[in-house]
C-alpha positions as CSV (number, residue, x, y, z in Angstrom):
1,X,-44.7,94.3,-42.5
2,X,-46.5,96.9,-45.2
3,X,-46.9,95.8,-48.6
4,X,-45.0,96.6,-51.6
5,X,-45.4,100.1,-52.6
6,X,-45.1,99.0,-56.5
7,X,-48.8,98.8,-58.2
8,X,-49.5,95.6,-59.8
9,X,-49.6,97.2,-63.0
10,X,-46.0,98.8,-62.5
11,X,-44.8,95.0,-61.3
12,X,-46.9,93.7,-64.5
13,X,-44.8,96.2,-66.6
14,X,-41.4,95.1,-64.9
15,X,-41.9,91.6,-65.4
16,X,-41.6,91.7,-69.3
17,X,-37.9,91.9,-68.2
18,X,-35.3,89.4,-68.0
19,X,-34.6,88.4,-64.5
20,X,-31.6,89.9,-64.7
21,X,-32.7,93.2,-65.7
22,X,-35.1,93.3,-63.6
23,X,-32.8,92.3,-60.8
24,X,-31.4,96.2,-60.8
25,X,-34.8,97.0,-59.8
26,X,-34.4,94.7,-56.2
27,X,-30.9,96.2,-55.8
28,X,-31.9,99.3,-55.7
29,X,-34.9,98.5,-53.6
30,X,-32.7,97.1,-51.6
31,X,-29.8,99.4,-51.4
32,X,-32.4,101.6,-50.4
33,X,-33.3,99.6,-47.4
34,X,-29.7,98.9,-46.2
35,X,-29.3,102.8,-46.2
36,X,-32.6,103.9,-44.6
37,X,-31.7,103.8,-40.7
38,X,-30.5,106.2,-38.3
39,X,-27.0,107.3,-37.8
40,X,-27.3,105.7,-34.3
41,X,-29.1,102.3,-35.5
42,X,-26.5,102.4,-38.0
43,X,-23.9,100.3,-36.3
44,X,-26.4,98.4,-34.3
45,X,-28.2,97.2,-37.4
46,X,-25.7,96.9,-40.0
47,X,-25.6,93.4,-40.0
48,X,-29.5,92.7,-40.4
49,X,-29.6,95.7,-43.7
50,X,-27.3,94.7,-45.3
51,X,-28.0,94.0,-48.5
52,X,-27.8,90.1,-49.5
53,X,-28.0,89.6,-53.4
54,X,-28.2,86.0,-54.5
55,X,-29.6,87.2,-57.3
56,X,-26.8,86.0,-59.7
57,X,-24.5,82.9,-59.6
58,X,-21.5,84.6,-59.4
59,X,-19.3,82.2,-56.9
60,X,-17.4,83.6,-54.0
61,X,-14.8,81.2,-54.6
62,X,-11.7,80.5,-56.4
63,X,-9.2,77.7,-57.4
64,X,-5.8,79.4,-55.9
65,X,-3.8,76.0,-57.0
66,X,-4.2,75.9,-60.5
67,X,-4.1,80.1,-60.4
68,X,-0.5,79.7,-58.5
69,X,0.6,77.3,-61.1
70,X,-0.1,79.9,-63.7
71,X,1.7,83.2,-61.9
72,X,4.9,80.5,-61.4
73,X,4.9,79.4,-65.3
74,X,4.5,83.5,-65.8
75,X,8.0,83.4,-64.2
76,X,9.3,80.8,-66.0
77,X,7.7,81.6,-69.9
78,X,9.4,85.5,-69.0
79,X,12.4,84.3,-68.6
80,X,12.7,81.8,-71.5
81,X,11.4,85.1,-73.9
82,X,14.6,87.3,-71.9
83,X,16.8,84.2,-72.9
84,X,16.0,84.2,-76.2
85,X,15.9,88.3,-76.7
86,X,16.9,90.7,-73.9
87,X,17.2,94.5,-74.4
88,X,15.7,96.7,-71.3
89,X,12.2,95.6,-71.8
90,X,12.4,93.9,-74.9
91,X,12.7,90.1,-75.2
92,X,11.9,87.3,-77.7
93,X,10.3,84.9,-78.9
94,X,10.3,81.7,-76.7
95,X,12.0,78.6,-78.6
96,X,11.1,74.8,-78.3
97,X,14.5,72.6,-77.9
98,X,14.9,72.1,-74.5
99,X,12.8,73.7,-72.6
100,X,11.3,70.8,-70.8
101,X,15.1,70.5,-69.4
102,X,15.3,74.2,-68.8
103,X,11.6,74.1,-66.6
104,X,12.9,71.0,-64.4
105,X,15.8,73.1,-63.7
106,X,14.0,76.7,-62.9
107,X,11.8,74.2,-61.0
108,X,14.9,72.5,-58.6
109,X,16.1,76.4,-58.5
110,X,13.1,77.8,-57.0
111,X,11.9,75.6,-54.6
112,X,10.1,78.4,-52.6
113,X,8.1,79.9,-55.7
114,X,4.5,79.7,-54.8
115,X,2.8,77.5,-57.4
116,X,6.0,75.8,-59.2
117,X,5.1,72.6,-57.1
118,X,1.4,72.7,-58.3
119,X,2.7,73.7,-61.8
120,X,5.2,70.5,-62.1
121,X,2.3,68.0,-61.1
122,X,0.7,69.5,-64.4
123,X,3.3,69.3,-66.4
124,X,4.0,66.0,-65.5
125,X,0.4,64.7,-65.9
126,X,0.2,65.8,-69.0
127,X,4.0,63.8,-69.9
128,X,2.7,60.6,-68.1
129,X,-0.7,60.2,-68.2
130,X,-1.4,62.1,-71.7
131,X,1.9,61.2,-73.7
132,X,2.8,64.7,-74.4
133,X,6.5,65.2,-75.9
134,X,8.0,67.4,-73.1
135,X,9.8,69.5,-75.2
136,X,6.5,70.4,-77.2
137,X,4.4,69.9,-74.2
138,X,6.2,73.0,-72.4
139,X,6.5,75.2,-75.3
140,X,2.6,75.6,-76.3
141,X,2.4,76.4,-72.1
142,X,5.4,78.8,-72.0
143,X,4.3,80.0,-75.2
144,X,0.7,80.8,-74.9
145,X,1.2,81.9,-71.5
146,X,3.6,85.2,-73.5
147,X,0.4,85.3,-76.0
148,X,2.9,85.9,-78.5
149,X,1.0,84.1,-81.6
150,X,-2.6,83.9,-82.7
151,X,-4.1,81.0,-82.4
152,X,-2.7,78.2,-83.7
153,X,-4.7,75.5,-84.2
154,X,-7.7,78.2,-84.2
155,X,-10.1,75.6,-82.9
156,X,-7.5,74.9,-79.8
157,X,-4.1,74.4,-79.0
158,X,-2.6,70.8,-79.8
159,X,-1.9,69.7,-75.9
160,X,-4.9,71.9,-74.2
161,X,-7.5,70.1,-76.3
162,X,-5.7,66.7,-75.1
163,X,-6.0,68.0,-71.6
164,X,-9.2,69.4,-72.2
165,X,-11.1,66.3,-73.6
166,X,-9.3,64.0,-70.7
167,X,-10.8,66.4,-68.0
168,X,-14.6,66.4,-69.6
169,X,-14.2,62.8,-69.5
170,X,-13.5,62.4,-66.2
171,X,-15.4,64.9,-64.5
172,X,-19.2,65.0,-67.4
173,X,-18.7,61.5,-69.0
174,X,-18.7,59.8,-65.5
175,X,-14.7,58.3,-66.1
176,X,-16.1,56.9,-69.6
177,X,-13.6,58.1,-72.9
178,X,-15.5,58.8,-75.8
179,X,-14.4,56.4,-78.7
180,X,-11.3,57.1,-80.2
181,X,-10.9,60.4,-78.2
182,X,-13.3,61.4,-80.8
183,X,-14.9,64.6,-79.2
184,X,-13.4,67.5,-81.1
185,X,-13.5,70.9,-79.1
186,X,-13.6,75.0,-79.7
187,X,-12.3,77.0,-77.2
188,X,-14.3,80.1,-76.5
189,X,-15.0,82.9,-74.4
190,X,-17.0,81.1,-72.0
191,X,-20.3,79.7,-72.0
192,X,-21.8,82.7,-73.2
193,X,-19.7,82.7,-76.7
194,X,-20.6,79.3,-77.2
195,X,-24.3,79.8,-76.9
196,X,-24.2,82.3,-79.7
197,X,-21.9,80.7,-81.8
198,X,-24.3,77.7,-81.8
199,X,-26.9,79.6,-82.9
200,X,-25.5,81.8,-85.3
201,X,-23.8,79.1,-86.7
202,X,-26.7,76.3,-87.1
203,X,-28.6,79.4,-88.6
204,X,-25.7,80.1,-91.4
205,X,-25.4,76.8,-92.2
206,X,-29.2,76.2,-93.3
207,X,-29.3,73.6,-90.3
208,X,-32.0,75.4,-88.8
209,X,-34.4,78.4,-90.5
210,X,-36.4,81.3,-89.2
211,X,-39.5,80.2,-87.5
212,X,-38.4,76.5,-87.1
213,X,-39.6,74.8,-83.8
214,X,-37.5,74.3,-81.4
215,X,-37.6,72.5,-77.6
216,X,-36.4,73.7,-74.6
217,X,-36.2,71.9,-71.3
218,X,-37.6,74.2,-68.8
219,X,-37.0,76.0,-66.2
220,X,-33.8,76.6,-68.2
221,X,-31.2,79.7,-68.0
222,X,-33.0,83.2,-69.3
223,X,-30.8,83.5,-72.4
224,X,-31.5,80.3,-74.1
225,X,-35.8,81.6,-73.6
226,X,-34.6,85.2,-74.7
227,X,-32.6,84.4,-78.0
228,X,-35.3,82.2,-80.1
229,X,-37.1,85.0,-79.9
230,X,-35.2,87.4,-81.3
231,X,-36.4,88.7,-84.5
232,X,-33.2,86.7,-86.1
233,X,-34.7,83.4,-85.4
234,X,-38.3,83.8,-84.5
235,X,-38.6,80.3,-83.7
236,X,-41.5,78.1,-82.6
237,X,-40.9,77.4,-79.1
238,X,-42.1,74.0,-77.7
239,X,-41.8,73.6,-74.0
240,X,-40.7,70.3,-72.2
241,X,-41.9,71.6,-68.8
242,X,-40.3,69.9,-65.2
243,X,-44.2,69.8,-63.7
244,X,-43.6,66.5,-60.9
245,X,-44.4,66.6,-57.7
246,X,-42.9,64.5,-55.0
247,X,-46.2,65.3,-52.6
248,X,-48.4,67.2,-51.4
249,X,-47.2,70.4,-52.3
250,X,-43.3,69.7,-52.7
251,X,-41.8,69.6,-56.4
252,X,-39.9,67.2,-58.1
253,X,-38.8,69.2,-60.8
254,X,-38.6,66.3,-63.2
255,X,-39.9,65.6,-66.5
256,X,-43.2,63.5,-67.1
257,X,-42.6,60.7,-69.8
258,X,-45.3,62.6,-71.6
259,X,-43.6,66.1,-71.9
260,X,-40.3,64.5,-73.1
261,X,-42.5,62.7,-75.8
262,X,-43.2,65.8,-77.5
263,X,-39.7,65.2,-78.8
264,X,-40.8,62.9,-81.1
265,X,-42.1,65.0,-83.2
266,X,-39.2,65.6,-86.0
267,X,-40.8,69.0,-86.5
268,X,-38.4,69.9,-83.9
269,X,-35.1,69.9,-85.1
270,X,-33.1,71.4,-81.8
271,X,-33.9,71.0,-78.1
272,X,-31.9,73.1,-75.7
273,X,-31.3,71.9,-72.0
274,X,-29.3,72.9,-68.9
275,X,-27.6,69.6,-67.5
276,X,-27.9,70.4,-63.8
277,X,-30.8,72.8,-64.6
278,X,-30.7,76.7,-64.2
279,X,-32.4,77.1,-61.4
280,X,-33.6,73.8,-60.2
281,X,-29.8,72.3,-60.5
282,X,-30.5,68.7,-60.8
283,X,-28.6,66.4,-63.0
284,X,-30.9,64.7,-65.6
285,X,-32.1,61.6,-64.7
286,X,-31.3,58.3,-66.4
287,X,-35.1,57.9,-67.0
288,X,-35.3,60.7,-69.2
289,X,-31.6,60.2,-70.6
290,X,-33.1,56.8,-71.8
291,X,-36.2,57.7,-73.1
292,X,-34.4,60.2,-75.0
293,X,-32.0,58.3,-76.5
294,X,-34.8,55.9,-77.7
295,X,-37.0,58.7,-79.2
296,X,-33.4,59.8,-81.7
297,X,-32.9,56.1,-82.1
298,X,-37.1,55.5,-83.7
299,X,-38.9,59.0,-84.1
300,X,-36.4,62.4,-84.3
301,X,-32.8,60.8,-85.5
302,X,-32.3,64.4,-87.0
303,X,-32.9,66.2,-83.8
304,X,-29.9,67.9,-82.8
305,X,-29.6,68.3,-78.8
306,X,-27.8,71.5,-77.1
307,X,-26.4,71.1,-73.5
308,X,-25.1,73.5,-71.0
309,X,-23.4,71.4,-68.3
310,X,-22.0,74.0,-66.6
311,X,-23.1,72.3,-63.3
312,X,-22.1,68.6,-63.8
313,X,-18.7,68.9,-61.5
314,X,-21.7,69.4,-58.8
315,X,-23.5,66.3,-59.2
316,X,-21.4,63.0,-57.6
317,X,-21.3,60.7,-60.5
318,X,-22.8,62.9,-63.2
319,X,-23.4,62.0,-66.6
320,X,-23.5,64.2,-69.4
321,X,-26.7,63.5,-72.3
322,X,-23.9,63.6,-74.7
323,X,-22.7,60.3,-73.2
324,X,-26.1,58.9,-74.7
325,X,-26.6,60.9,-78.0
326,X,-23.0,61.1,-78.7
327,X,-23.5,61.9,-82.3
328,X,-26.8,64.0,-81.9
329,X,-25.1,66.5,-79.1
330,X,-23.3,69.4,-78.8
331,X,-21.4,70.0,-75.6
332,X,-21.2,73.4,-73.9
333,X,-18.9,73.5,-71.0
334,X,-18.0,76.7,-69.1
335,X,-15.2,76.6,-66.0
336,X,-16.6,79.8,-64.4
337,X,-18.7,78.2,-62.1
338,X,-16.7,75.7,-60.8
339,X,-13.2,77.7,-60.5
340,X,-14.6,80.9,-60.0
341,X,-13.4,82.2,-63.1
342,X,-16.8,84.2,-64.5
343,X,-13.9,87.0,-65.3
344,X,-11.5,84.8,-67.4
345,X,-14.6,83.7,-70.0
346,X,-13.1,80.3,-70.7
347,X,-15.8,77.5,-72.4
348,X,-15.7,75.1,-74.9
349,X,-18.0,73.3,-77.4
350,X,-17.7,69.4,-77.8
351,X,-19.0,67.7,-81.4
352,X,-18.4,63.9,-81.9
353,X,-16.7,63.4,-85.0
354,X,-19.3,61.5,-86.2
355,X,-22.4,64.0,-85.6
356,X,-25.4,64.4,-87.2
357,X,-25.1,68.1,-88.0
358,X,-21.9,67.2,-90.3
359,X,-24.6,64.4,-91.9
360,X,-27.4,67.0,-92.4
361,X,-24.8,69.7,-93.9
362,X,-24.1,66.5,-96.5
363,X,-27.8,65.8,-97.1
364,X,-28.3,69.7,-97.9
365,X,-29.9,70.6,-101.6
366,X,-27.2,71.5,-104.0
367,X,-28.5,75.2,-104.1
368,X,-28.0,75.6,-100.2
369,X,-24.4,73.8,-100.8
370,X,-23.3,76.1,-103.5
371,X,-24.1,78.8,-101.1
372,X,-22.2,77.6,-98.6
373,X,-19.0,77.0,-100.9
374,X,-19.0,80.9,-101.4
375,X,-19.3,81.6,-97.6
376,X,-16.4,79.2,-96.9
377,X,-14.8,79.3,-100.6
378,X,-12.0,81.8,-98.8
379,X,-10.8,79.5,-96.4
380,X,-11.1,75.6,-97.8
381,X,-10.5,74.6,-101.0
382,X,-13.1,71.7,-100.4
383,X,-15.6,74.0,-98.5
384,X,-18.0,71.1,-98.6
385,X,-15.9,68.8,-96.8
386,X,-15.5,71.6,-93.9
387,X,-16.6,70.0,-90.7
388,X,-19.1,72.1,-88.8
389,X,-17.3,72.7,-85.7
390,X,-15.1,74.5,-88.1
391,X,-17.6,76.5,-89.2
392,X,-18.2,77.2,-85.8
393,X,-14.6,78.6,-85.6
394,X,-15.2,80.7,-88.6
395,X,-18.6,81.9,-88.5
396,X,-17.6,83.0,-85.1
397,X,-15.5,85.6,-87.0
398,X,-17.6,86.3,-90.0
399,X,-15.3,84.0,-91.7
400,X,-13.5,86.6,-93.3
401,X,-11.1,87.1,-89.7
402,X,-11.0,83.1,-89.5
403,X,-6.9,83.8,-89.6
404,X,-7.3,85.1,-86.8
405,X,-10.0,83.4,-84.6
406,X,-9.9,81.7,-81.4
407,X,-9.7,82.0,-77.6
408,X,-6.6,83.8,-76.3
409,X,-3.9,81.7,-75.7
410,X,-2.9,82.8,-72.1
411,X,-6.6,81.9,-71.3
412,X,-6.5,78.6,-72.7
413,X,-3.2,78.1,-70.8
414,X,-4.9,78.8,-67.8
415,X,-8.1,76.5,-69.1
416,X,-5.6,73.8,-69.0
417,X,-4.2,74.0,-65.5
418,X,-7.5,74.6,-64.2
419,X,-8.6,71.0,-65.9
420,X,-5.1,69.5,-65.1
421,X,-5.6,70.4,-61.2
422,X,-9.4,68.8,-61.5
423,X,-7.6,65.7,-62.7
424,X,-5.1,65.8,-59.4
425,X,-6.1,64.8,-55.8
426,X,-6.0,68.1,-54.9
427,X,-8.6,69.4,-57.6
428,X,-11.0,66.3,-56.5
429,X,-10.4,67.5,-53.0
430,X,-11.6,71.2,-53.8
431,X,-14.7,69.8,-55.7
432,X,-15.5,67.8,-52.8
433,X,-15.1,70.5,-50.6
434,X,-17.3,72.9,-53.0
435,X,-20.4,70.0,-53.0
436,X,-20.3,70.5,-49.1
437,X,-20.7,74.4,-49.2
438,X,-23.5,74.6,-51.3
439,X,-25.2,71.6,-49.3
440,X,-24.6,74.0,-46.3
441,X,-26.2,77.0,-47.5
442,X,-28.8,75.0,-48.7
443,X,-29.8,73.5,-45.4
444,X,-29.6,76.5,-43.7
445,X,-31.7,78.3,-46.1
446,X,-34.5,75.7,-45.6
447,X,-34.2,75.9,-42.2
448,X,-34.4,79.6,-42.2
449,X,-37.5,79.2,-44.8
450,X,-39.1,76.5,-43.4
451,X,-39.9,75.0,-46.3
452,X,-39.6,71.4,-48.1
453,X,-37.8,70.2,-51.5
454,X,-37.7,66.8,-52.3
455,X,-34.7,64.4,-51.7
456,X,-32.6,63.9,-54.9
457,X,-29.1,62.4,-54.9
458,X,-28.8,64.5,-57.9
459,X,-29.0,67.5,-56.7
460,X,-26.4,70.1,-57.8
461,X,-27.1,72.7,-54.7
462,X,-25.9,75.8,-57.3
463,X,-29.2,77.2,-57.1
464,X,-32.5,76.4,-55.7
465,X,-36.6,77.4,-56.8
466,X,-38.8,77.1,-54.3
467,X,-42.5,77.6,-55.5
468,X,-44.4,79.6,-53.2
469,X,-48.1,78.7,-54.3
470,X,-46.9,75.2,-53.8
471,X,-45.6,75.7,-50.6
472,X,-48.8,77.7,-49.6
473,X,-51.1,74.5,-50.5
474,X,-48.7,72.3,-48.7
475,X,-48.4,74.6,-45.4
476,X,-52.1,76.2,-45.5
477,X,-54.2,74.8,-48.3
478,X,-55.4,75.7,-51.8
479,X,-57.6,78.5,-50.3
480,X,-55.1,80.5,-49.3
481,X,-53.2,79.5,-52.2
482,X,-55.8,80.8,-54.6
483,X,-55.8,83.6,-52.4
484,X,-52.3,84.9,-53.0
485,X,-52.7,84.3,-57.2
486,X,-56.2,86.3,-57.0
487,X,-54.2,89.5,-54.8
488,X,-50.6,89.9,-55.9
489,X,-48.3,89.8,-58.7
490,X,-46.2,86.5,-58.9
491,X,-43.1,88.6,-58.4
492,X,-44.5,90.9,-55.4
493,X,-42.8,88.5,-53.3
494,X,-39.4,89.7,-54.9
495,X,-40.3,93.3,-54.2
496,X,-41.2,92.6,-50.9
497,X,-38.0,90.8,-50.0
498,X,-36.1,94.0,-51.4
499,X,-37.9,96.6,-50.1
500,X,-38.5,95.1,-46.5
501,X,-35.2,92.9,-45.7
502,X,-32.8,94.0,-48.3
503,X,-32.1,90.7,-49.9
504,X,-32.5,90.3,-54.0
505,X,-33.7,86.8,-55.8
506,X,-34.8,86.5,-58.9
507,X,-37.9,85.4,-60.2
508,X,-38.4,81.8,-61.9
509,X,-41.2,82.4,-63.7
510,X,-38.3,84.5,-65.7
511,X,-36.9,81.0,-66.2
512,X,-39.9,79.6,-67.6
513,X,-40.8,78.0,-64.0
514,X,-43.6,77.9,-62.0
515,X,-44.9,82.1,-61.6
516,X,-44.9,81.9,-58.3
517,X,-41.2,80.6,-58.2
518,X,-38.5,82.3,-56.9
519,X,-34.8,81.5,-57.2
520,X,-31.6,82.0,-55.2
521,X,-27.9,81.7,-55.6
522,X,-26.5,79.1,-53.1
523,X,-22.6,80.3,-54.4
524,X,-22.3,84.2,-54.2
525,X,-23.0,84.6,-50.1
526,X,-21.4,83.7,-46.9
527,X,-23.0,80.6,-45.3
528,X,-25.1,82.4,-42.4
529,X,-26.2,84.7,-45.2
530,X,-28.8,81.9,-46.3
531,X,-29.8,81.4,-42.8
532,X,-31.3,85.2,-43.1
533,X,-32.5,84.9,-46.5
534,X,-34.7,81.8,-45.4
535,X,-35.7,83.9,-42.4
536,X,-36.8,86.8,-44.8
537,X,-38.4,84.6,-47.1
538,X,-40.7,82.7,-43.9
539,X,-41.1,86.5,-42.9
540,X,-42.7,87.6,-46.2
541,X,-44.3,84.3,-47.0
542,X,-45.8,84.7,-42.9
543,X,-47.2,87.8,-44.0
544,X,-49.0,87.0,-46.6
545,X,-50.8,84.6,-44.4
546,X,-51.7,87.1,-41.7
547,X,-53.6,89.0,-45.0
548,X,-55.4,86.4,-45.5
549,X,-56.7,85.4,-42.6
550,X,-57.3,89.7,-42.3
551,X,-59.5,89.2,-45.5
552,X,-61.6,86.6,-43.9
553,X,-59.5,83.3,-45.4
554,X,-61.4,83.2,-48.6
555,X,-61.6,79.8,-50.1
556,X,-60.6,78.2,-46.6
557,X,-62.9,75.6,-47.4
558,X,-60.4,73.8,-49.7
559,X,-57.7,73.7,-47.3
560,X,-55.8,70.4,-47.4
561,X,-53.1,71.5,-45.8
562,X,-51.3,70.7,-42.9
C-alpha cells in the first residue's frame, strides 16, 4: 500500500488536537476512501470500504427493559394528570393519595402493555427491598415522569437517590453499603456535567487555586488532560504514568509502586483517575488501591481523589477507589455507557458525608470564609455550614438560579428504572450478556491484528490501546522499532488506516499513552467489524515492515525479536 499523502509537518500540526477533533480528519479520509470506487466495483466492494469508525465509544446498544418500563409509566402518569384535570389537551397536576392503588389497577387492566410487567418489578423493588411508602413512592415516578415541577430536592429526588445509592452499591462498591447509606448524590447531565462542576466548583470554593499541582492517572480520557490547562486553572500537571510491561514487548498497563508514590507529595492536592481506564479499560488493581489508601492515611490526608467509573459495570467484581478513600473521594458515575443512553445525559456525583473537602472548607482562613458567605449568603442563612456537594448544586447554576437547579425530572425517572432493572435478574443478565460482546470483538480484533495484550481478569473490554513500537520490538526487534520513530509521525498509522482501509481510531498518545498507541472502540461496531479492523491494522503495521526491510533494515542488529 502507498504511504500517507499527509507531510509530517501537516500530521505534526494536527496532532496539537484533541483526538476527537482530530478524529474529523480520519472520517473524512475515510469517507473519502469508502466513496472512491467504480460504479461497477461499487456493489462488489461495498462491504470491504465501508467506513468502520471506532473512533468514539458511543455503544450500539440499548437497555429496551427499563426503556419499556418508562413508555408504560408514560401511559399511566398521562392518565393520572387527565384524572386530575381534563379539558381537550389540557390536564392537571398529578395528586399523591392513592395512586399506588390506582397503578396496581391500570397494571391488572393492561396486561398486554409492553413494559408494565418490567415497570411493576420496579415499583415493587423499590416497596420491598428499599421501604418506599407506595403512595409517595409512585407519585415522585408519575410525577417527574409529567416534568411538571422543578426539581425538588435540587440535589435529587427523595426515592431516585435511594434507588440510586442501592444500585452504585451493588454494581461499583462490589455488594458492600457505604456506612449509614452515607453517600449523598447530585444528579447531572451526565458525566460530562459532573466533570465540570467538580472543577468549577473546587475552584470557587478556594479548595484548589490557579496553578496548583495536580495528578492524573494516565492514559486517562482527553477532557480531564485538556481542562487543567485551560487558562482558568493553569495547573501543574504531575503524571502517574501506567509504564508495566508484562514481556517482551506486551504492556501491562499498570502502575509501578514508584509512579503512585509521587502522590505523596501533599503539594498535590487533587489526582484524577478513570476507574476502568480510558483507553486501557482495566479496573484498578488492589495493589495500587492499597498503596493509595496508605499514602492518604501517612503522607497526603488532604489529597482529594476524582473518579470516573463509568466502566466499573464491565469489570466482574469491581471495586470502586471510593470504597477505600471513602472520605477522600468523589464519585462520578455516568449510565451512558452501560445502557446506551449517551443521548439522555444522566450522571451523578457521590460525596461521603464525612469528606475531606467539607473539612478543608472548615479549615479555610476567615477572609476566604467571609467570601464565601457572600457567594452563598442568598441561599443559606448559615452559608458556612453549606455542605459542598451543595455547592456543587449551586455553583452549577451560578448560585443565583439555585431555585431552579437540577437534572430534569423525567431523566432522573428514567435514571431510576435503568438502576432498578440493573438490580433485577434481568438487568444482571443484560450486563452479563454486554461483558461477552465486548470480549468478542476483542478477540476477534486480536486475531485479525495479530497482536498480544496481556491476560487481566480485570479487563473491562470497552476499549483497547495497542502500542505499536511495542508490538514492533516484540514481532521484529528494536531495529525496526527505532526505525518506524526515526521515519513517521506517531499518528501516520491513523492516517494510514483512513486513507487506505477506511476505518478511524484514535490516537493514544492524545490520552497521554504511549505515542505510538492507538485506540479503538470495542462498543460502537458489529462484531465482524473488528475482525477487519485487526486485519487493517496487521495490513498497515505489515507495511511498515516491508519499508524497512526496503531501506536496508537499519538498526537490525538490535533485533530481539521473535
Amino acid at each position: 500500500m502507498p504511504k500517507a499523502t499527509y507531510s509530517r509537518e501537516k500530521m505534526r500540526t494536527l496532532a496539537a488536537l484533541s483526538p476527537f477533533e482530530l478524529k474529523a480528519e480520519f472520517i473524512r479520509l475515510a469517507e473519502a476512501h469508502a466513496a472512491d470506487a467504480s460504479p461497477e466495483d461499487a456493489q462488489k466492494h461495498r462491504a470491504a470500504r465501508q467506513m468502520l469508525n471506532a473512533g468514539r465509544g458511543n455503544p450500539n446498544w440499548i437497555a429496551t427493559g427499563p426503556r419499556e418500563a418508562y413508555l408504560a409509566l408514560g401511559h399511566f402518569a398521562l392518565g393520572e394528570s387527565r384524572r386530575v384535570w381534563t379539558a381537550d389537551d389540557l390536564g392537571g397536576m398529578p395528586v399523591q393519595p392513592g395512586v399506588a392503588d390506582r397503578f396496581e389497577a391500570f397494571r391488572i387492566a393492561n396486561p398486554g402493555l409492553a413494559g408494565v410487567e418490567m415497570l411493576h418489578k420496579c415499583v415493587r423493588h423499590g416497596i420491598d427491598a428499599l421501604g418506599f411508602d407506595p403512595d409517595v413512592w409512585l407519585h415522585e415516578l408519575v410525577d417527574g415522569y409529567v416534568g411538571d415541577n422543578y426539581p425538588m430536592p435540587d440535589r435529587i429526588l427523595a426515592c431516585t437517590e435511594q434507588v440510586v445509592r442501592t444500585y452504585l452499591h451493588h454494581e461499583i462498591f462490589d455488594g458492600e453499603a457505604v456506612a449509614g447509606n452515607s453517600l449523598s448524590l447530585f444528579a447531572t447531565e451526565g458525566g460530562t456535567a459532573a466533570m465540570c462542576y467538580i472543577f468549577d466548583s473546587l475552584m470557587k470554593n478556594g479548595i484548589l487555586h490557579r496553578g496548583d499541582r495536580i495528578a492524573l492517572m494516565v492514559p486517562i480520557f482527553t477532557p480531564y488532560i485538556e481542562i487543567p490547562e485551560l487558562d482558568t486553572y493553569g495547573f501543574d500537571v504531575v503524571d502517574i504514568k501506567a509504564e508495566l510491561f508484562a514481556g517482551n514487548g506486551v504492556r501491562e498497563w499498570r502502575y509501578p509502586e514508584s509512579e503512585i508514590a509521587k502522590l505523596e507529595d501533599p503539594a498535590i492536592k487533587l489526582v484524577c483517575l478513570v476507574n476502568p481506564s480510558n483507553p486501557p479499560s482495566l479496573a484498578l488493581s488492589e495493589r495500587v488501591a492499597r498503596q493509595m489508601a496508605a499514602i492518604v492515611r501517612d503522607k497526603n490526608p488532604n489529597l482529594v481523589v476524582v473518579t470516573d467509573d463509568v466502566y466499573g459495570t464491565f469489570v466482574d467484581g469491581f471495586r470502586t477507589i471510593a470504597a477505600e478513600l471513602p472520605r477522600n473521594t468523589i464519585l462520578v458515575y455516568s449510565y451512558s455507557k452501560h445502557f446506551g443512553a449517551t443521548g439522555w445525559r444522566l450522571g451523578v456525583i457521590g460525596v461521603h458525608d464525612d469528606n475531606v473537602v467539607d473539612a478543608l472548607l472548615a479549615a479555610l482562613p476567615d477572609a476566604e470564609k467571609r467570601r464565601l458567605a457572600k457567594r452563598y449568603g442568598t441561599i443559606a442563612l448559615e452559608p458556612g455550614a453549606l455542605k459542598f456537594i451543595d455547592r456543587l448544586v449551586a455553583d452549577s447554576r451560578q448560585v443565583a438560579l439555585n431555585h431552579t437547579a437540577g437534572l430534569g425530572l423525567p431523566q432522573q425517572v428514567q435514571m431510576a428504572l435503568f438502576s432498578l432493572f440493573g438490580l433485577l435478574e434481568e438487568g444482571q443478565a443484560y450486563k452479563r450478556l454486554l461483558r461477552e460482546t465486548v470480549r468478542r470483538r476483542l478477540d476477534l480484533l486480536l486475531e485479525g491484528s495479530g497482536m498480544r495484550i496481556a491476560d487481566d481478569p480485570k479487563r473491562a473490554c470497552y476499549y483497547i490501546e495497542l502500542d505499536l513500537v511495542a508490538e514492533a520490538k516484540r514481532v521484529h526487534g528494536d531495529g525496526f522499532a527505532k526505525f518506524l520513530e526515526a521515519n513517521y509521525e506517531p499518528i501516520d498509522p491513523l492516517f494510514r488506516l483512513a486513507e487506505q482501509t477506511s476505518v478511524v481510531l484514535l490516537n493514544g498518545g492524545g490520552f497521554d499513552g504511549p505515542q505510538w498507541s492507538i485506540r479503538a472502540s470495542l462498543a460502537n461496531l458489529d462484531d465482524l467489524d473488528y475482525l477487519r479492523i485487526g486485519h487493517a491494522v496487521r495490513g498497515i503495521f505489515d507495511d511498515y515492515h516491508r519499508e524497512w526491510v526496503d531501506a536496508g533494515s537499519p538498526g537490525a542488529g538490535d533485533d530481539s525479536g521473535g
